[in-house]
C-alpha positions, 0 to 999 in steps of 0.5 A, a space after each residue: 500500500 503506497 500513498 499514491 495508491 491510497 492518497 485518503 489515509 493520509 486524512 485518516 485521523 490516527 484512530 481510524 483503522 486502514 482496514 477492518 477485519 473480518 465480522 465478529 458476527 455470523 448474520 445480522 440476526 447475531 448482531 441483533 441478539 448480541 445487543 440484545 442480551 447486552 442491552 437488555 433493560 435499555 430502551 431500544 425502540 420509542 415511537 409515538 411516545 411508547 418504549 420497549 427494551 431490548 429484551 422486550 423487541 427481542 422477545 417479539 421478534 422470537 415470537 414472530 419468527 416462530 410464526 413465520 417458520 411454523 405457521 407460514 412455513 417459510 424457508 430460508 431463501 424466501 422473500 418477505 416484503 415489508 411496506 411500513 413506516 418508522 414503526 415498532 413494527 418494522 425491525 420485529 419483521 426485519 429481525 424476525 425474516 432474517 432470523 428465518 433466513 429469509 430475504 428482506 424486501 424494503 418498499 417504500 409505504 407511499 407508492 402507488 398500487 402500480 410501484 408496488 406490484 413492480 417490486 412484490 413481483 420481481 423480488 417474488 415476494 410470498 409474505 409481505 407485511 404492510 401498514 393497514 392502509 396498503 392493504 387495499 392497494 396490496 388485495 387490488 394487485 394480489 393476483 398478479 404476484 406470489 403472495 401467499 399471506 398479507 400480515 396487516 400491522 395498526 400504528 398502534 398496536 404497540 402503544 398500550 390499550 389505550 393510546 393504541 385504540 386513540 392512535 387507531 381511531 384518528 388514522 381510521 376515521 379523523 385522517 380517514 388513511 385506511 381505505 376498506 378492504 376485506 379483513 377476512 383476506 389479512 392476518 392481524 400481525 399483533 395476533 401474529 405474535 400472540 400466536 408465535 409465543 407458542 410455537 418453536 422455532 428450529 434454528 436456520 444455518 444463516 452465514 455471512 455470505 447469505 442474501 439479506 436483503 433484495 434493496 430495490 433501487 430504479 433503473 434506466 428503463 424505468 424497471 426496479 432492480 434488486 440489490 443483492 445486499 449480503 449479511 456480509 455487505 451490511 455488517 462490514 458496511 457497519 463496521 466501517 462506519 463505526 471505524 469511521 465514528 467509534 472516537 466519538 462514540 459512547 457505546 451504549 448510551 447514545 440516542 439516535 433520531 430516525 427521521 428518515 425512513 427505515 426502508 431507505 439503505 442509509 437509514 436502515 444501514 446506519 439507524 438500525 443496524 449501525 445504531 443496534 452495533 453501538 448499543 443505541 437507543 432508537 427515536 423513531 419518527 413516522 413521518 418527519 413531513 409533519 415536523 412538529 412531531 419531530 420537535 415533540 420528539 425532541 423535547 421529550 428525548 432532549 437527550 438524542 445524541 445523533 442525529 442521521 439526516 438528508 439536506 432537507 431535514 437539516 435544512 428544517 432544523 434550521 427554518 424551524 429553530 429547533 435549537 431555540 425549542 430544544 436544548 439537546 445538549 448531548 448532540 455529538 454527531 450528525 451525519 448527512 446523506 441521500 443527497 448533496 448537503 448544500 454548503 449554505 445548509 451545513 454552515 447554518 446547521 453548524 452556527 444554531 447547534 455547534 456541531 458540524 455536519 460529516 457528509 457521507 457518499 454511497 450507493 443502495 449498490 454497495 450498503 450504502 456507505 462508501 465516503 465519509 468526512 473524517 470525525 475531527 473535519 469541522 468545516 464544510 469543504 464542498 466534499 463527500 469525505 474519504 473512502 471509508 476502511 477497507 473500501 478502494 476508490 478510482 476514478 475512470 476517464 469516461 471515454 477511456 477507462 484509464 484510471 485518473 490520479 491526478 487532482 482536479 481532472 474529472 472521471 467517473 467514480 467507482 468503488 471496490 469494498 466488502 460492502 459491495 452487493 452481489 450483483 441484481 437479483 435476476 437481472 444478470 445484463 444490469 449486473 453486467 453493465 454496473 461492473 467495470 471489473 472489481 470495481 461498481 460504477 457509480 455514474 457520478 462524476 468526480 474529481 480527486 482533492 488534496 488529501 484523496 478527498 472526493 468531490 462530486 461534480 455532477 451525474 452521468 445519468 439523469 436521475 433527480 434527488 428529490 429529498 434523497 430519494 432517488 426519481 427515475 426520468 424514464 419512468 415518469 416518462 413511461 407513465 406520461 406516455 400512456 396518456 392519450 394526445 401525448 406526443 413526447 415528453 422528456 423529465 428532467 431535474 431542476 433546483 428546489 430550495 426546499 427538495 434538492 431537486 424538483 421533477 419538470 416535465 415537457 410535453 409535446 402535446 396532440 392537441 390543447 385539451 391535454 393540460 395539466 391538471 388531466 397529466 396530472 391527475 394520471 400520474 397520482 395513478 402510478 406515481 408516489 407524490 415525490 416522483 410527481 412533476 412540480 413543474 410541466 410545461 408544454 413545448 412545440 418539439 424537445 432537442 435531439 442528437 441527430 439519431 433522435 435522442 432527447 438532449 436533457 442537458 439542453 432541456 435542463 439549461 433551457 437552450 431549446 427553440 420550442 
């Protein structure tokens, strides 16, 4: 290992390994029970104001397991859909799957019946378990995919007698968010549980080399792919963030906020399992839109001592001044990622809480963590870090293939690392196309700094980030097009101050009938609300290359004659 092949660990404070080892654990379910039995009094899990202990989740997530393998006879290998919110509810499935050997299936609770048969049906999922309002979408789309059994979950089902029926009552009937559908087609998850206390569980031979998770992520044609994450990927990837932020770190006596969606590779990765390494106490937010309930949280947690956030949330902390309401004097670490951090947004988070933002870099492909600011980095420097423990990092000329070392001159980014996945679940030609080699293409330009630091310069592809999550042009495109006097369209990303990005849409229309409340009104159909356009605009004819592709970089910068 020399500098010039590694320039990064010249930026590695001294405490931060070059390397990790091998994992001290044999599945993500070993680590679950590890903290545990390490932890077993401690609050694990707060959610709507209810806690539960380690022993008591663990208890749970035993219970349910048993029902999986005894009632369902599920087997190792099988897939288990999860369409839930930041609930209890949901790391008693992950845990419970995984413990069965079972492949995790994250869908994000907001898609459309549509999304959602794209991802059940490709990942064959036979189980899933869903929120009560996604079991009409899930009845509606049951025929055209593997299911076997749908296991509802209530938003109170864990928050005692009382405060649950209350919870219940207001998701149903207040907020009206529970469409009917037929009860006799679900199984109550509570009475799940209940039944599993019973039943006993046979151990299932799980190693690390075994599929966890299939983590959906979009594709250039608009059609899901599933990430093969490995037990393996996800625990290395923890340990690489721990090797990155144990200096700062109390094991087991910090608190950790989740605000961002469990389903979502960089909370599931650094607020579950990276927190569960580290003996955390977890608050779990369900819907951090609604940001009063955030500063609820806070004020009863003012004890929260880490704080994992997209540049929106952090953006509304600030407009919020949460820190004038909240005086969370155990504040230590806070992490950015999903999107760019935007330097006016660091600077003011820095200025109302006096702690400094460490952006993180990754890809649902490799866990997600592939960069990180350095513990002891204080400012912004327009960066996405280093490359974390154990992970290597070339940037590639784009027209070439030859690899970049010198500083400053642009190239695509790609990474090798024991955090990277297998490859897609039954999708071999993209597998092929994301592999250069060893090495997993990033599609984001880059350049190399002082010290291997990394900066990105901007994205190959055209995908938007629309606070955090990632939005796929061909797929709106794929939707627009099945509406009726649609000529053309092309999507494209353009600067939000509140999102990161926003969707615009052009539309080269058949006749003025078409107008935008009609588009719009298809999309709801199909598309989950972050995905749909904030902006459409209807054009004589979209830019293109001489062979007919659409020019999005002139649509972007809005150097078209329309």
């Amino acid at each position: 290992m020399t500098a010039n092949q590694y320039p990064w660990y010249e930026s590695y404070p001294e405490d931060v390994p070059h390397t990790i080892g091998e994992p001290e654990y044999e599945s993500l379910y070993a680590l679950f029970e590890n903290t545990c039995h390490k932890y077993a009094n401690k609050t694990a899990f707060t959610s709507f104001g209810t806690s539960m202990t380690f022993r008591e989740i663990n208890e749970k997530v035993d219970a349910f397991a048993s029902y999986l393998q005894n009632e369902l006879h599920v087997k190792k290998g099988d897939a288990l859909g999860v369409i839930l919110p930041n609930l209890i509810q949901y790391p008693i499935c992950v845990f419970a799957g995984l413990k069965c050997g079972m492949r995790i299936v994250n869908v994000n609770p907001l898609y459309t019946a549509h999304e959602i048969l794209c991802v059940l049906r490709d990942s064959k999922a036979q189980v899933v378990v869903a929120l009560e309002s996604i079991n009409s979408k899930l009845l509606q789309i049951h025929d055209q995919t593997y299911l076997k059994t749908i296991i509802s979950c209530n938003v109170g089902d864990y928050l005692g007698s009382f405060k649950g029926a209350f919870y219940n009552f207001a998701f149903r009937y207040i907020k009206r968010n529970v469409p009917s559908y037929d009860k006799s087609h679900v199984v109550s998850f509570k009475s799940a549980v209940e039944r599993g206390y019973s039943l006993k569980f046979t151990n299932v031979d799980v190693n690390l080399d075994d599929i966890a998770f299939y983590q959906y992520t979009g594709g250039t044609t608009g059609k899901p792919k599933g990430a093969m994450l490995t037990h393996r990927n996800i625990i290395t990837n923890v340990m690489q963030a721990d090797a990155m932020y144990s200096p700062i770190v109390n094991y087991g006596e910090e608190t950790i906020l989740t605000a961002l969606p469990l389903y979502h590779i960089f909370a599931m990765t650094i607020n579950l399992m990276f927190a569960l390494y580290i003996g955390c106490s977890n608050i779990l937010i369900a819907d951090p839109r609604q940001f009063n309930t955030v500063i609820s949280a806070l004020k009863k947690n003012s004890d929260v001592s880490i704080i994992i956030a997209v540049n929106t949330l952090l953006n509304a902390f600030v407009t919020h001044d949460v820190f004038k309401k909240v005086k969370l004097k155990k504040l230590r670490l806070v992490v950015g990622g999903g999107t760019a951090v935007q330097e006016g947004v660091a600077r003011k988070f820095k200025e109302v809480s006096g702690v400094s933002v460490l952006e993180g870099y990754g890809l649902t492909e490799c866990s997600p963590l592939c960069c990180a600011l350095p513990y002891n980095n204080r400012e912004y420097n327009g960066t996405i870090g280093v490359p974390t423990p154990s992970t290597v990092a070339r940037i590639v000329d784009i027209h070439t293939g030859e690899v970049i070392t010198q500083k400053d001159k642009p190239g695509e980014l790609e990474f090798k690392g024991p955090q990277v996945m297998k490859g897609y679940f039954n999708n071999p030609r993209e597998t092929e196309n994301v592999f250069d080699g060893e090495f997993l293409r990033t599609g984001d330009i880059a350049v190399w700094c002082d010290g291997g630091f990394i900066k990105i310069i901007d994205r190959i592809k055209d995908m938007i980030i629309v606070s955090g999550f990632n939005v796929f042009p061909n797929e709106i495109e794929n939707v627009v097009s099945m509406i009726n006097g649609v000529i053309e369209c092309a999507v494209v990303g353009v600067p939000s101050s509140t999102t990161g990005e926003s969707v615009k849409l052009y539309i080269v229309r058949q006749d003025k009938t078409l107008t935008k409340e009609i588009v719009l009104e298809h999309l709801k159909n199909y598309l989950t609300g972050y995905k749909i356009p904030k902006h459409i605009e209807f054009v004589e004819k979209l830019p293109k290359s001489p062979v007919g592709k659409v020019l999005r970089r002139y649509l972007r910068q809005n150097r078209f004659d329309s």
